[in-house]
C-alpha positions as CSV (number, residue, x, y, z in Angstrom):
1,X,0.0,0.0,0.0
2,X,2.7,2.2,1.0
3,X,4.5,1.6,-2.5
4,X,1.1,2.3,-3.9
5,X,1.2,5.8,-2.6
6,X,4.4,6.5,-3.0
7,X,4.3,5.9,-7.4
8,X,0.8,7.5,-7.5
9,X,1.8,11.0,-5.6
10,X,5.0,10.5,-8.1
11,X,2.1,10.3,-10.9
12,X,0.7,13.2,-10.0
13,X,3.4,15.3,-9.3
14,X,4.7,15.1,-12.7
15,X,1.0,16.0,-14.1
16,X,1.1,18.5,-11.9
17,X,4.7,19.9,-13.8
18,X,3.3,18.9,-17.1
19,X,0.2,21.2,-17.0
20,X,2.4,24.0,-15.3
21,X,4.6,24.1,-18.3
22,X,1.9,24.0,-20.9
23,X,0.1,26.5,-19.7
24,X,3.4,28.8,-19.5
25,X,5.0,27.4,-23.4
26,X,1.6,28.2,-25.1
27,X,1.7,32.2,-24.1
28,X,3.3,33.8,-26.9
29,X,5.2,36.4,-26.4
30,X,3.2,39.9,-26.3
31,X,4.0,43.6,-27.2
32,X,1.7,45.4,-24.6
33,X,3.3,48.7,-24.4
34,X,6.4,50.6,-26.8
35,X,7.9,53.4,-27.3
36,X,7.6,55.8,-30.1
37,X,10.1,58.6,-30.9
38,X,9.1,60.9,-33.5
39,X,11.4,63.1,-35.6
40,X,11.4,66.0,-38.3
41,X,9.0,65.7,-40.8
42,X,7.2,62.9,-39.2
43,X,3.5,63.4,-38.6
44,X,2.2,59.9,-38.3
45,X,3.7,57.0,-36.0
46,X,2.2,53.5,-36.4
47,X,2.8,50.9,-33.9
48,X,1.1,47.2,-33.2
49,X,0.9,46.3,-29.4
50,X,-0.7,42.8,-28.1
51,X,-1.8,41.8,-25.1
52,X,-2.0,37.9,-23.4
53,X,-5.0,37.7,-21.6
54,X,-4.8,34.7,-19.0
55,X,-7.7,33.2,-17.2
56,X,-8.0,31.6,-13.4
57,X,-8.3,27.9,-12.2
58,X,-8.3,25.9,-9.5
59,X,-6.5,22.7,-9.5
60,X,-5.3,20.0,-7.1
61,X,-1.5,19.9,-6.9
62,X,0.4,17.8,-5.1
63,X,3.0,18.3,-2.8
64,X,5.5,16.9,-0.9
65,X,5.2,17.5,2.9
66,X,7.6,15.6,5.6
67,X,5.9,13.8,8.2
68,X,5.9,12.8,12.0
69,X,4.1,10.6,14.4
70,X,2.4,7.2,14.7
71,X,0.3,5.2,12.9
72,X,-3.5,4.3,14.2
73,X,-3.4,1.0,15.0
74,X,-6.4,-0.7,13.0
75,X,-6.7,1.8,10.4
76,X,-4.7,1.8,6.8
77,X,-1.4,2.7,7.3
78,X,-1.8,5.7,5.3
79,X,-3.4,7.0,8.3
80,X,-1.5,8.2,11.6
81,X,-1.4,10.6,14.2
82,X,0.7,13.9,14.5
83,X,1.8,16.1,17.4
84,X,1.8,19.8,16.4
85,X,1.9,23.1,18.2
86,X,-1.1,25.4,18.9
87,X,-2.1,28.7,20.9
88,X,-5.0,28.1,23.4
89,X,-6.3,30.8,25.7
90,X,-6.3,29.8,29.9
91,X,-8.0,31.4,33.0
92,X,-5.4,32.9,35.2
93,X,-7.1,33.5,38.3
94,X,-6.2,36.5,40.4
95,X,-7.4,37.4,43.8
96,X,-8.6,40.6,44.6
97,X,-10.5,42.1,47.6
98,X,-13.6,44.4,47.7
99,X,-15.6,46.7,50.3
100,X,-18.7,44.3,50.4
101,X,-21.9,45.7,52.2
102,X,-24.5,43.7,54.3
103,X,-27.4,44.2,57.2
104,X,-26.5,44.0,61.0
105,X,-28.3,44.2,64.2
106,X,-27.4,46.2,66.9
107,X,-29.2,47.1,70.6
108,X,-29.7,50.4,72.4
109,X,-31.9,51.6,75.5
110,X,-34.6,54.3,74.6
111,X,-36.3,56.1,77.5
112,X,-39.9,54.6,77.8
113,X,-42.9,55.8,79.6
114,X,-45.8,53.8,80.7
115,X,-49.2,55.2,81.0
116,X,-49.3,55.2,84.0
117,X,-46.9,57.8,84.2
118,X,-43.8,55.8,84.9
119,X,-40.9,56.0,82.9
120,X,-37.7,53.9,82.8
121,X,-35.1,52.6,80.5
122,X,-35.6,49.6,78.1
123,X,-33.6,47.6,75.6
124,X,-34.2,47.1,71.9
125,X,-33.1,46.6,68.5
126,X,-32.5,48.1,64.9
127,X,-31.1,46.9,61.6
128,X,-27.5,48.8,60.8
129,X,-25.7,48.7,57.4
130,X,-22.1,47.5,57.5
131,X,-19.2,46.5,55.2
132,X,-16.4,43.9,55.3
133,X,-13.9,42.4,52.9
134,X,-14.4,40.2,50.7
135,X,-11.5,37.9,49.1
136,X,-12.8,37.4,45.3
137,X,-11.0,35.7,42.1
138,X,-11.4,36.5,38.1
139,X,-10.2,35.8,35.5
140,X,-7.1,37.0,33.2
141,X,-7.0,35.3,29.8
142,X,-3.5,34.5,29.2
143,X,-2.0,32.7,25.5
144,X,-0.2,29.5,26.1
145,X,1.9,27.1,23.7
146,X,0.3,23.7,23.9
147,X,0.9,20.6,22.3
148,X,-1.9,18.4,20.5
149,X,-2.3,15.7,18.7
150,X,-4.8,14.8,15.6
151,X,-5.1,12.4,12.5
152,X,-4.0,12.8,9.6
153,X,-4.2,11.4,6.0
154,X,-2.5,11.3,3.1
155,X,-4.9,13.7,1.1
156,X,-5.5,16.3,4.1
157,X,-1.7,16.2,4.3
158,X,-0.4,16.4,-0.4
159,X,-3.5,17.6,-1.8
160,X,-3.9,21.4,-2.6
161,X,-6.4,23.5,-4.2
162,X,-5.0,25.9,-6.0
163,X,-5.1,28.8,-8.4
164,X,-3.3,28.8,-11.6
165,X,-2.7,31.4,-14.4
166,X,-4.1,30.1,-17.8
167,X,-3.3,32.0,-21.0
168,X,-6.3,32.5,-22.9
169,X,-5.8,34.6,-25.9
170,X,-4.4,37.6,-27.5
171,X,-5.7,40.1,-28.2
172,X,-3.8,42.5,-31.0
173,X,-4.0,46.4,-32.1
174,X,-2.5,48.5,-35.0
175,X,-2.4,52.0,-33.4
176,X,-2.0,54.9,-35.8
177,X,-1.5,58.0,-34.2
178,X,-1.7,61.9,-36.3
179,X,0.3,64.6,-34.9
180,X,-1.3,68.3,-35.0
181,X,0.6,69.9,-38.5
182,X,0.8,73.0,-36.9
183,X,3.7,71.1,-35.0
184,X,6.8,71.0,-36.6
185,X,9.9,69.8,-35.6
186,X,13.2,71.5,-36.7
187,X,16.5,69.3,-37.6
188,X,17.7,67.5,-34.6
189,X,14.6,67.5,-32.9
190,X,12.7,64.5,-31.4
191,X,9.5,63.8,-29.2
192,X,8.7,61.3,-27.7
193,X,5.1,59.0,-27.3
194,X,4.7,56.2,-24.8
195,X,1.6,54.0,-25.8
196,X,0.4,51.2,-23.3
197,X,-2.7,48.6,-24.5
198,X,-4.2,46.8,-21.2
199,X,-5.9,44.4,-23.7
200,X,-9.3,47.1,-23.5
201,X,-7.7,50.3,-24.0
202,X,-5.3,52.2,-25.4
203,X,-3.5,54.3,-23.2
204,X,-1.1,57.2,-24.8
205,X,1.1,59.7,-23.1
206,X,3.4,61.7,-25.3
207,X,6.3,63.4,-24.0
208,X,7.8,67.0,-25.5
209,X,10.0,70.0,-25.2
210,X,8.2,71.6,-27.7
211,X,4.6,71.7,-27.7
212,X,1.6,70.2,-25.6
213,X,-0.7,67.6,-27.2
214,X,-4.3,66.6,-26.4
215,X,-6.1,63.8,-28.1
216,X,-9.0,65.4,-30.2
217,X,-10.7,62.2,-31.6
218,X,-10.2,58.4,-31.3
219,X,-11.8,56.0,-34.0
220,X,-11.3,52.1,-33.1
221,X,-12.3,49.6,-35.9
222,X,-12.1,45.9,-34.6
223,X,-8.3,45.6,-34.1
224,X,-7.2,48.9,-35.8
225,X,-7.4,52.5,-33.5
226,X,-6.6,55.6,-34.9
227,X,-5.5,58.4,-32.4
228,X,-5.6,62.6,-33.6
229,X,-3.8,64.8,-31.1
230,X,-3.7,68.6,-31.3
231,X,-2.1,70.9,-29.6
232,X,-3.0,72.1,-26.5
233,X,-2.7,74.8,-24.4
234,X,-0.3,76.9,-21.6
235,X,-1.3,78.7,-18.5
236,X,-1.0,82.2,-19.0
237,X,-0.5,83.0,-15.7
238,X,2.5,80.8,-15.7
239,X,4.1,82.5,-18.0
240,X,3.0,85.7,-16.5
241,X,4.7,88.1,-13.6
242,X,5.2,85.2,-11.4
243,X,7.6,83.4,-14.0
244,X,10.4,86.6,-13.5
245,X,12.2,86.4,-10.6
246,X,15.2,88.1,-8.9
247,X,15.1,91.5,-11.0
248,X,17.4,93.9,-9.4
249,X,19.8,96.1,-10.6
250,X,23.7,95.7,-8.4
251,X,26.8,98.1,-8.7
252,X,27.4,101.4,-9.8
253,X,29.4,103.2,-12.1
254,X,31.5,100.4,-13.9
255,X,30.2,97.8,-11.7
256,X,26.5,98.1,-12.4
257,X,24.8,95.0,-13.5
258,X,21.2,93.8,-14.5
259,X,20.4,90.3,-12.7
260,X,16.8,88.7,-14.0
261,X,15.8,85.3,-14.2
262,X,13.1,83.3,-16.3
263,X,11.9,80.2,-15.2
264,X,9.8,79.6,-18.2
265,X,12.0,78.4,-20.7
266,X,10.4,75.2,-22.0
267,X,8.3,74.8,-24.9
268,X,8.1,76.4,-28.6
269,X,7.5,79.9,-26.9
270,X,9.9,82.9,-28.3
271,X,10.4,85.3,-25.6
272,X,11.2,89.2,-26.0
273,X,13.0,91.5,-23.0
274,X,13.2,95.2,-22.8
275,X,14.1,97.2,-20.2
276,X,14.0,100.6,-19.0
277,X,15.9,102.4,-16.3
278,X,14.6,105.9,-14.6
279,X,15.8,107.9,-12.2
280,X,14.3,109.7,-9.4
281,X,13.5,112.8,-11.5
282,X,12.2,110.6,-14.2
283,X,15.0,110.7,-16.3
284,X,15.7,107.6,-18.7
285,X,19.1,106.1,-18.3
286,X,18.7,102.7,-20.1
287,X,15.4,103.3,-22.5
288,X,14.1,100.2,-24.4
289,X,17.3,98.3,-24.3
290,X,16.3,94.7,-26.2
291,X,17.9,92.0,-24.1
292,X,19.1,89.4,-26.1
293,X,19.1,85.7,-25.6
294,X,22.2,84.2,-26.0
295,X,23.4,86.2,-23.2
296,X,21.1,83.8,-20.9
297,X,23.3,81.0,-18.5
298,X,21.9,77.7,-17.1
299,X,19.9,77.1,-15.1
300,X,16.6,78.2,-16.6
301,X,17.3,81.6,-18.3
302,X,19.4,83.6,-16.2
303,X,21.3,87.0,-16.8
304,X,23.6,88.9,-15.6
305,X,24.5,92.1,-17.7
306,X,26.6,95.1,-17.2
307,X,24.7,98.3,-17.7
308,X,27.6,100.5,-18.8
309,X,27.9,103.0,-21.1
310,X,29.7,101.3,-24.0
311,X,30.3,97.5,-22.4
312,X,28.6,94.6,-23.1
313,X,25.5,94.4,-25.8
314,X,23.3,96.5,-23.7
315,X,26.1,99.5,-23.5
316,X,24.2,101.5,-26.5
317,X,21.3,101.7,-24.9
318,X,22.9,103.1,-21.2
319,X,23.3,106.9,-21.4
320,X,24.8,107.4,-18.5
321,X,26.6,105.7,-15.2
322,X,24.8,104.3,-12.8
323,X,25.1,105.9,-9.1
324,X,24.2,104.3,-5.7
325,X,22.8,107.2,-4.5
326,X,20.3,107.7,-6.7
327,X,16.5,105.9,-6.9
328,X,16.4,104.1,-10.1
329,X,13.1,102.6,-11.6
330,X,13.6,99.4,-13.3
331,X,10.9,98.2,-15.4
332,X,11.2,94.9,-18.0
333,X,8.8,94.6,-20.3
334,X,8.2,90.9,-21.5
335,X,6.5,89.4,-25.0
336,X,5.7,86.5,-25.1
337,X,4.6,84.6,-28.5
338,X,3.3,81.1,-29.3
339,X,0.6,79.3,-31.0
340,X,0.4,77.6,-27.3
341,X,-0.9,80.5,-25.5
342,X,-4.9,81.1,-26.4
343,X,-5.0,84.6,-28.7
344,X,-0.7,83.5,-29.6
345,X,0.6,86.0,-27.5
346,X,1.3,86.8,-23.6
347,X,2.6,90.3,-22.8
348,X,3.5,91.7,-19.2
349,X,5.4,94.6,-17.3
350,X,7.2,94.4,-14.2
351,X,8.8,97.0,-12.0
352,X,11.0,97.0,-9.3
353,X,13.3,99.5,-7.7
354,X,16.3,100.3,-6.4
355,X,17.2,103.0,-3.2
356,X,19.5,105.0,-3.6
357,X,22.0,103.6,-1.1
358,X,25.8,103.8,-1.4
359,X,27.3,100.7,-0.2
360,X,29.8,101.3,3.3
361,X,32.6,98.6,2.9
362,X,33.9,100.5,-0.1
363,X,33.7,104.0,1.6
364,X,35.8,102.3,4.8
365,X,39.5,101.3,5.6
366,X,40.1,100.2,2.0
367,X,39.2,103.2,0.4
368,X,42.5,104.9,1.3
369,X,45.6,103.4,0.0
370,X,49.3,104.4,0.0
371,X,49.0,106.8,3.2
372,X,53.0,107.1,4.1
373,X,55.2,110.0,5.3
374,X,58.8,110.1,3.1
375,X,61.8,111.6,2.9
376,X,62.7,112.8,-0.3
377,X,65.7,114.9,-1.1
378,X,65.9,116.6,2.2
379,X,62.1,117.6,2.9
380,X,59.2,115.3,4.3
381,X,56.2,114.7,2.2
382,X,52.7,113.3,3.1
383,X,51.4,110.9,0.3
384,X,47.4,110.0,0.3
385,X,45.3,108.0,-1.8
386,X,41.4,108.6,-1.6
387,X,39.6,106.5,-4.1
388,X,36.4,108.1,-2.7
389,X,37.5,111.3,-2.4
390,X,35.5,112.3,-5.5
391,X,32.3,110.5,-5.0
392,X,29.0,112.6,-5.8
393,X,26.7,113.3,-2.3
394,X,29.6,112.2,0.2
395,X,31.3,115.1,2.1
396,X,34.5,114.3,3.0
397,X,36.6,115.7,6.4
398,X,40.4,115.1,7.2
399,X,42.1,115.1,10.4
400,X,45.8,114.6,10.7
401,X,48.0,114.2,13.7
402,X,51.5,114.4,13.3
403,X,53.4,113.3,17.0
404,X,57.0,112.1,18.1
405,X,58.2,110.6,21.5
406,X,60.8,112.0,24.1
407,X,61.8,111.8,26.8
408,X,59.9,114.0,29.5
409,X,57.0,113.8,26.9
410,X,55.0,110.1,25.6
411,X,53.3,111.8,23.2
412,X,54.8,115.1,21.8
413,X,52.8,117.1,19.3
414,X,54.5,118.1,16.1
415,X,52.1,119.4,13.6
416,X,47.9,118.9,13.3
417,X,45.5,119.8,10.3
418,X,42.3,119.9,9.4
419,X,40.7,120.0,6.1
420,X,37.8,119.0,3.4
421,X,38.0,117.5,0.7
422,X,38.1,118.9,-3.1
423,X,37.9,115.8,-4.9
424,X,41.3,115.3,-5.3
425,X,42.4,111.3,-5.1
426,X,46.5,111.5,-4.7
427,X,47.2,113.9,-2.6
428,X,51.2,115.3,-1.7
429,X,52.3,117.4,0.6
430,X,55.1,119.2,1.7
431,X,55.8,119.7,5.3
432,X,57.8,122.0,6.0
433,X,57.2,125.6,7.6
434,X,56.3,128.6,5.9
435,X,54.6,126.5,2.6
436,X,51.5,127.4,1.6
437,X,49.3,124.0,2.4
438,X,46.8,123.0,5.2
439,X,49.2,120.5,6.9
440,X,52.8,122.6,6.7
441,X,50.7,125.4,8.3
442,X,49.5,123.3,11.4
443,X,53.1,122.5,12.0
444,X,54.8,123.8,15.4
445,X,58.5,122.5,14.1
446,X,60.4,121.8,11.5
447,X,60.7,117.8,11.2
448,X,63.8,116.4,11.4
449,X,65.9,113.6,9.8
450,X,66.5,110.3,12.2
451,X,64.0,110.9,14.0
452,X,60.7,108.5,14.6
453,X,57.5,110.6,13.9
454,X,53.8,109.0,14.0
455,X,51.1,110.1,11.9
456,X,47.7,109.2,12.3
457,X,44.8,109.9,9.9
458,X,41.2,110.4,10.8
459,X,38.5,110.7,7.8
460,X,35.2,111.6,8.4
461,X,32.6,110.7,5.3
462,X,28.5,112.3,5.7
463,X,26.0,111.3,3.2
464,X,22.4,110.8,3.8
465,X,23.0,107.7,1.3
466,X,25.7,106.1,3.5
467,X,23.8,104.3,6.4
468,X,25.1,103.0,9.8
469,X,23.3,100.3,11.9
C-alpha cells in the first residue's frame, strides 16, 4: 500500500509539472506597451501592441510534505497521528478584595414611659448597614503554547487547491497616431510618445519639449485604433509676472549690472525682453534696451548684464553711469509669443526699484591706500590716496595728527590739520614751515631727519545715502 502511494503522488506530481509548463509554453510572447520617438517631418507613427490575456483555475496539486508521528493502530497505514503546536487561551485566576456591604443588628436603650406615668429605660433593637472584605478571584486570559495531537491522512496532508494562471488569448492592435501639423519639428529634434494597451484600451502619453498635445478624436475599428492629437494649451499665468524672478539692478558706475531670471524656458515659446531704467526725477538712463538671448546661463534663463555706457550688448542703450545714490526705476517689459498661449501671445510689465543707497565697505579702511610719510631729497612729504574722495553726495573731512616721542613727553605734538575735501584722489604734501598747504601750516616745528615721527589719519565721510546700523 505504501508503495502504492508513493508511485501514484510521483504520478501526480509530474502531471502536476506537465500542466504547469503548458500552460506557460503556449503564451506567446506579447507587445503590450512601446515606445515611439518621432522626428522632423514625421507626422504619423504606427505601432502594433498585443496583449495575453490569461484566465483563473483551480486545481489539485500535489505536494510533498515531511511527516511525523504514529500510525492508528487498525486503520490503513496511510493513516497516523501527529503532534503539532497550537495557541489556546487559559483562566489565570487573580485574587482581589472588595468593600462588600451587608445588614446587622445592633441594641440600644430608649427612655420609655408607661401610661401610668412611669418611665424607665428599656432595651431594643434596629437593623445597621455595614461593610467587610471580601476575598474574590477573576479571570485573566493569558496565550499559552500547547501541544496536540490529531489524525491525519494522506490527502489532508499532499493535496492542494490551487489557483493557476491560464493563458487565454491575444488580443492584438494597430495603433495609428496623427500629430497636429501645426507642429513641426526643426532638424535635430525628437519627441517622444509612450503607448500602453491593457488588452481594452489604449493608453497614450506623449512626452515633449516643444509643444503640448491633447487627443482630439479616437476612432477604433475591430483591431485597428486611430488616435488625432492637437495641440494644447499653456497657463498664461504661468508664463505671467510670477515666471520673473530676482530683478534687481547691483553696482554702480563700472560695476553696475542687470540680474533677472526666467523660469519659463520650456516649450516652442519665443520670448522678447526690454528694459528701462529711470531715475528719481524721471529721467531715462537705459530706454528700451532689447535683451538678447544668448546672453542667458543655465539654469533656466538667467542673466547677468553690465549696464555701462559702451560695455557689453546693452552698452548703447545706457546713457549714462549708474550711481548708488540715486533711486532708479527698473521696469522689464516681456513678449511672449506662441501658437500655445490662447489669442498666440502673452505680454507683461514688471517693475521694481532700487534706493538710492551707497554701499559702506567701499567707503571704509580700504578706500584709502598708500597713506605714508617720506623723505625725499631733504624735505618730508605726506602721500594720500582717496579713491572716494571724489564720490558725488559724500562730504569728505580730514584730520591729521603728526606726534614724536621724548623723553619727558610720551606723546609730543609736532604738527595737526584739518581739512575737506576737493575731490582730489592722490594727494602730496610738503611739510615744512612757511609753505602754503593746510598741513605745513599746522606745523609747530620743522621735522627732522633720524627721528621716529607718528602720523595718524582720521577721515570723516556724511551722506544721507551712506547708512550706519
Amino acid at each position: 500500500m505504501k508503495r502504492w502511494s508513493l508511485i501514484s503522488f510521483i504520478f501526480l506530481g509530474m502531471m502536476a509539472s506537465a500542466w504547469a509548463s503548458d500552460d506557460t509554453a503556449s503564451a506567446p510572447p506579447d507587445t503590450p506597451r512601446a515606445i515611439l520617438v518621432r522626428s522632423q517631418d514625421q507626422n504619423t507613427l504606427e505601432v502594433r501592441l498585443s496583449k495575453n490575456i490569461f484566465r483563473t483555475e483551480y486545481r489539485e496539486e500535489w505536494h510533498t510534505h515531511p511527516h511525523y508521528g504514529d500510525h492508528h493502530s487498525g486503520h490503513d497505514a496511510s493513516t497516523w497521528y501527529e503532534t503539532y503546536q497550537d495557541q489556546e487561551q487559559y483562566c489565570h485566576e487573580v485574587e482581589y478584595w472588595v468593600s462588600e456591604p451587608y445588614w446587622d443588628t445592633e441594641t440600644y436603650q430608649e427612655w420609655h414611659c408607661e401610661s401610668d406615668g412611669h418611665c424607665h429605660w428599656i432595651w431594643r433593637t434596629r437593623p445597621v448597614m455595614r461593610y467587610r472584605q471580601v476575598r474574590k478571584v477573576r479571570c485573566e486570559w493569558l496565550w499559552r503554547t500547547v501541544t496536540k495531537v490529531r489524525l491525519r491522512t494522506f490527502e489532508e496532508l499532499h493535496s492542494h487547491t490551487v489557483a493557476v494562471q491560464v493563458y487565454d488569448r491575444t488580443v492584438e492592435k494597430q495603433v495609428r497616431i496623427v500629430m497636429p501639423p501645426e507642429a513641426q519639428l526643426q532638424t535635430g529634434e525628437t519627441e517622444t510618445l509612450s503607448v500602453a494597451f491593457d488588452g481594452e484600451r489604449v493608453l497614450l502619453r506623449p512626452s515633449s519639449n516643444f509643444y503640448v498635445y491633447r487627443e482630439v478624436s479616437r476612432e477604433e475599428q475591430r483591431n485597428e485604433v486611430l488616435i488625432t492629437l492637437g495641440l494644447g494649451t499653456l497657463d498664461s499665468e504661468e508664463y505671467g509676472k510670477t515666471s520673473i524672478s530676482g530683478l534687481r539692478l547691483e553696482g554702480e558706475f563700472d560695476q553696475a549690472t542687470l540680474h533677472l531670471v526666467d523660469e519659463k524656458p520650456s516649450y516652442r515659446v519665443n520670448t522678447q525682453y526690454y528694459l528701462d531704467v529711470v531715475d528719481e526725477e524721471g529721467k531715462a538712463i537705459v530706454s528700451n534696451a532689447a535683451i538678447p538671448l544668448d546672453e542667458a546661463k543655465a539654469p533656466f534663463r538667467t542673466f547677468s548684464l553690465p549696464l555701462v555706457p559702451g560695455q557689453g550688448k546693452l552698452g548703447p542703450f545706457v546713457s549714462d553711469y549708474l550711481k548708488g545714490y540715486i533711486d532708479y526705476t527698473l521696469r522689464l517689459k516681456v513678449i511672449r509669443h506662441s501658437i500655445l498661449f490662447e489669442g498666440g501671445k502673452v505680454e507683461f510689465v514688471i517693475e521694481t526699484k532700487r534706493k538710492g543707497v551707497l554701499d559702506n565697505g567701499a567707503f571704509s579702511h580700504p578706500s584709502i591706500g598708500d597713506f605714508r610719510l617720506v623723505r625725499e631729497g631733504g624735505n618730508f612729504y605726506l602721500k594720500l590716496l582717496d579713491t572716494k574722495a571724489g564720490q558725488e553726495k559724500v562730504n569728505v573731512q580730514y584730520s591729521l595728527k603728526i606726534h614724536r616721542k621724548i623723553f619727558w613727553v610720551s606723546d609730543h605734538v609736532v604738527g595737526r590739520a584739518q581739512w575737506n575735501s576737493d575731490g582730489t584722489q592722490e594727494m602730496t604734501y610738503l611739510l615744512r614751515k612757511g609753505e602754503s598747504n593746510l598741513l605745513a601750516a599746522g606745523l609747530r616745528e620743522n621735522m627732522e631727519k633720524k627721528t621716529t615721527y607718528y602720523v595718524r589719519l582720521r577721515v570723516l565721510r556724511e551722506s544721507p545715502y551712506l547708512w550706519f546700523e
